[in-house]
N, C-alpha and C positions, 0 to 999 in steps of 0.2 A: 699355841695359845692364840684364842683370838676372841672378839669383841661384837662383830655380826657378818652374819653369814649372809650372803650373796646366794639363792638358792634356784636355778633356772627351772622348772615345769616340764621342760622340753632336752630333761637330759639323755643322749645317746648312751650313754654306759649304766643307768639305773632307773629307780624309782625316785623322782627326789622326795615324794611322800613318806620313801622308807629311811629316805637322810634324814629330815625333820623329827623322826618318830625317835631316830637313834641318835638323833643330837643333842636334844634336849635334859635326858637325863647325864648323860656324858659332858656337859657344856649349858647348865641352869644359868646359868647369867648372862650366856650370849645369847644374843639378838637373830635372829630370821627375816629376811625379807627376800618373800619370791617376786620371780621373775619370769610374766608370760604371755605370750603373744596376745592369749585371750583371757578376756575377764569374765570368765565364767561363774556363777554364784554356786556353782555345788564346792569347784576347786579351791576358790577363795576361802569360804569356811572350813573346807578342811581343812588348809593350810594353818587357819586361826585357830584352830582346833588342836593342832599338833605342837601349836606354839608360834606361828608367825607372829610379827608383830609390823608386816611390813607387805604390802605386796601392791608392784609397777606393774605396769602394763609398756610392752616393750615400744607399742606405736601409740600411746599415751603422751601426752604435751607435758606432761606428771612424770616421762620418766626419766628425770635427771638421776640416775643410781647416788651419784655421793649426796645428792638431799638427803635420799631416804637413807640411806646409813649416817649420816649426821642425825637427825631427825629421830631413830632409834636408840644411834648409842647415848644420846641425852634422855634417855629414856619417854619419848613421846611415840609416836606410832606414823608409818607411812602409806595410805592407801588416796587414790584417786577421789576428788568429792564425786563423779558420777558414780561408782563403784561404791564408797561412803552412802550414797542416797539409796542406791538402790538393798544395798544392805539393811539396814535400819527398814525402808519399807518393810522386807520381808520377814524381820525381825516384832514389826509391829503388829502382824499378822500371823504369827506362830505364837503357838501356845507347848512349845514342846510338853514331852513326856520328863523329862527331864526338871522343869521346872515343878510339875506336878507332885513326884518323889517327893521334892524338898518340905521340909517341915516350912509351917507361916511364918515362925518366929525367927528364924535366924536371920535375916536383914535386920530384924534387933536387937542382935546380937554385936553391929559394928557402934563402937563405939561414935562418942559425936564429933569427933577428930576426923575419924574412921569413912565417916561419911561426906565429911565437908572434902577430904582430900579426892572421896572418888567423884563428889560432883565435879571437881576440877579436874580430875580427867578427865571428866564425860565432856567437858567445855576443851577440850583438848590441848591442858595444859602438861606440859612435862616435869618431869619429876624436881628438873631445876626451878621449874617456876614454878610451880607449886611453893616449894621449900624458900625462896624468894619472898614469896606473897605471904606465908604462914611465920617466916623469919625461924625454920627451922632448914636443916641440912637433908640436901638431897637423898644421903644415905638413909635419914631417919624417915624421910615417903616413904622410899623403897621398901623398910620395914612394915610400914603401917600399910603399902601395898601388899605386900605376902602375907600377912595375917587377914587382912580382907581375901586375900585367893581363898585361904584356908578355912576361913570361917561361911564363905560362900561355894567351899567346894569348887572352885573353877582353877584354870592352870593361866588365864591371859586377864588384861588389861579388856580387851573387847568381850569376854565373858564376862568380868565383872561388871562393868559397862549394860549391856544386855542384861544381866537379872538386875542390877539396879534400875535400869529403865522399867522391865516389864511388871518388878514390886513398886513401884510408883516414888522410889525414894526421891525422885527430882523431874 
């Protein structure tokens, strides 16, 4: 058993892409954060893609490892602001296909709870503060976060993030 995974880029004996793919359903509650020399934006999203909710850079001034495993198992998220920035740029400049698919209405489909709690992710609050500020329990986010994955089709925090930015909800 275990709470977040420490996951290296640069592993000698695998794929760690194929860890992440096969962790997740094996281990839904636990946490991801990679770990890699480079911060490249194809790896980066994939990793968010497969589920990370974390990813250091090893010669990073950011890469203190027990932050970002603190910082995730409270359920908020660990990435670098240069890596942050340049993310979102690229984010504000795609128009996936992906997005396209989706019917218009479902961002109105999140309730107004629904919404207030993912703007406060987007502000990059954790799920304790969240629950803090709303005067409700951590556990009960967590919920209103997985119904937001599910209502928005996505499997992370930084996808919901991402369609609620590019549907203009905040």
């Amino acid at each position: 058993e275990f709470d977040v995974l420490l996951v290296d880029l640069n592993l000698g004996d695998g794929d760690a892409f194929d860890l992440l793919h096969y962790v997740k359903p094996v281990r839904p509650s636990a946490q991801s954060v990679v770990i890699s020399v480079m911060e490249n934006d194809e790896q980066v999203l994939r990793a968010f893609e497969l589920g990370a909710t974390g990813y250091v850079g090893k010669n990073s001034w950011f890469g203190n490892y027990s932050q970002a495993v603190l910082q995730v198992a409270n359920g908020g998220a660990s990435i670098t602001p240069n890596l942050a920035r340049r993310l979102l740029q690229r984010f504000d400049r795609t128009n996936s296909a992906e997005n396209k698919r989706r019917q218009p209405d479902e961002a109105d489909r999140l309730s107004a709870r629904e919404k207030e709690i993912l703007r406060m992710v987007a502000s990059g609050y954790t799920s304790v503060e969240v629950g803090s500020r709303l005067l409700i329990s951590s556990m009960t986010v967590n919920t209103h976060l997985r119904n937001i994955y599910r209502k928005l089709q996505v499997r992370t925090r930084a996808q919901a993030v991402r369609f609620a930015s590019l549907r203009g909800l905040f």
